[in-house]
N, C-alpha and C positions, 0 to 999 in steps of 0.2 A: 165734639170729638174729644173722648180725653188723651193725656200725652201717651199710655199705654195704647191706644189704637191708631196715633200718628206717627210713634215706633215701631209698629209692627215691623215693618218693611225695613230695617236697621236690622243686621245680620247680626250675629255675636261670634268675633272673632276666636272669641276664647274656646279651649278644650277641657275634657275631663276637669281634671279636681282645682284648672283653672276661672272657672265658673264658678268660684265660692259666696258671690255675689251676685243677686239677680241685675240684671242690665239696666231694665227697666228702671227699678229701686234706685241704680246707681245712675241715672240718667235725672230721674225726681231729683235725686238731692245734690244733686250739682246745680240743678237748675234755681233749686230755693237758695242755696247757698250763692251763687251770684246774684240774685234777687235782693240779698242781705247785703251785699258788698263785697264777698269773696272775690279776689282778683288769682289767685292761688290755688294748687292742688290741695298744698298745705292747709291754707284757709276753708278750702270745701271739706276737709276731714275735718280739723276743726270744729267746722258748725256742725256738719255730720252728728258729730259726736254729744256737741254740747245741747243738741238737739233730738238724741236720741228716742228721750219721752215720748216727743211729740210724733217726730215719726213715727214709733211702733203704734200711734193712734190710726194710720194709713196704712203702713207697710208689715210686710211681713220681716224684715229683719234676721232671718234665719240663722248667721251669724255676724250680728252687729252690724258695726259700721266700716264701712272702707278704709285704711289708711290711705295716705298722699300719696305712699308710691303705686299703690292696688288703683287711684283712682286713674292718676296720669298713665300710667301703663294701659288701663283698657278704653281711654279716651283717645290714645297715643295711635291705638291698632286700629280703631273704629273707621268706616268707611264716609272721610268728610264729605263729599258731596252726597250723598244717602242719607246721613244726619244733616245737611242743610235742609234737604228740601224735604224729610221729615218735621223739620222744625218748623219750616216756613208755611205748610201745610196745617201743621199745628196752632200758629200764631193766626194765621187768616182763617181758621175756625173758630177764633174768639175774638173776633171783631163784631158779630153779632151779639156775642153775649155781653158784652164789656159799654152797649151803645147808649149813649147818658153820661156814662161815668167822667168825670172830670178830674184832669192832673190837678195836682196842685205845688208846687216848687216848696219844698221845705223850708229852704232859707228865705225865700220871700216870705213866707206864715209865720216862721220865729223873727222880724223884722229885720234881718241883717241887711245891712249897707250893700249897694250894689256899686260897682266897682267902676266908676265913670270911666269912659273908653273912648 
């Protein structure tokens, strides 16, 4: 299932010429952007942004990329439990795909000290 078909059923709050962004689009790169580290609305435009290129290799991008406030404003209005159980949908569709794949702890692989406890 991709995340465009696990979103389906995630309404879009928005109206007329506040829909200057697809949902979808802005659902993807939120989602990379925390993936990267984004803790932040700021930080998901940010990578948004700095990550443009790559996106428009995926997305359509029709105009750009989100600002922080375009982003938190239509994550703000969005219906949380509808996006949980979107997600959760989504995530346990790629538990088959993902089967093999092994974590790996970054800071364990660069040898960092582990923190006696």
């Amino acid at each position: 299932m991709t995340l465009s078909e696990a979103f389906v059923e995630l309404p879009d709050p928005r109206t007329g010429p506040a829909q200057r962004h697809d949902l979808g689009e802005m659902i993807l790169m939120a989602l990379c952007a925390v993936l990267c580290g984004a803790d932040s609305w700021v930080d998901c435009a940010e990578w948004a942004e700095d990550n443009e290129a790559w996106l428009k290799r995926y997305l359509v991008l029709e105009h750009g990329t989100p600002s922080h406030d375009t982003f938190g404003r239509v994550f703000r209005l969005l219906d949380a439990q509808v996006f949980e159980r979107c997600f959760r949908e989504w995530i346990a569709g790629l538990i088959g795909v993902v089967a093999g794949v092994v974590a790996i702890d970054g800071k364990t692989a660069c040898g960092s000290p582990t923190c006696p406890g």
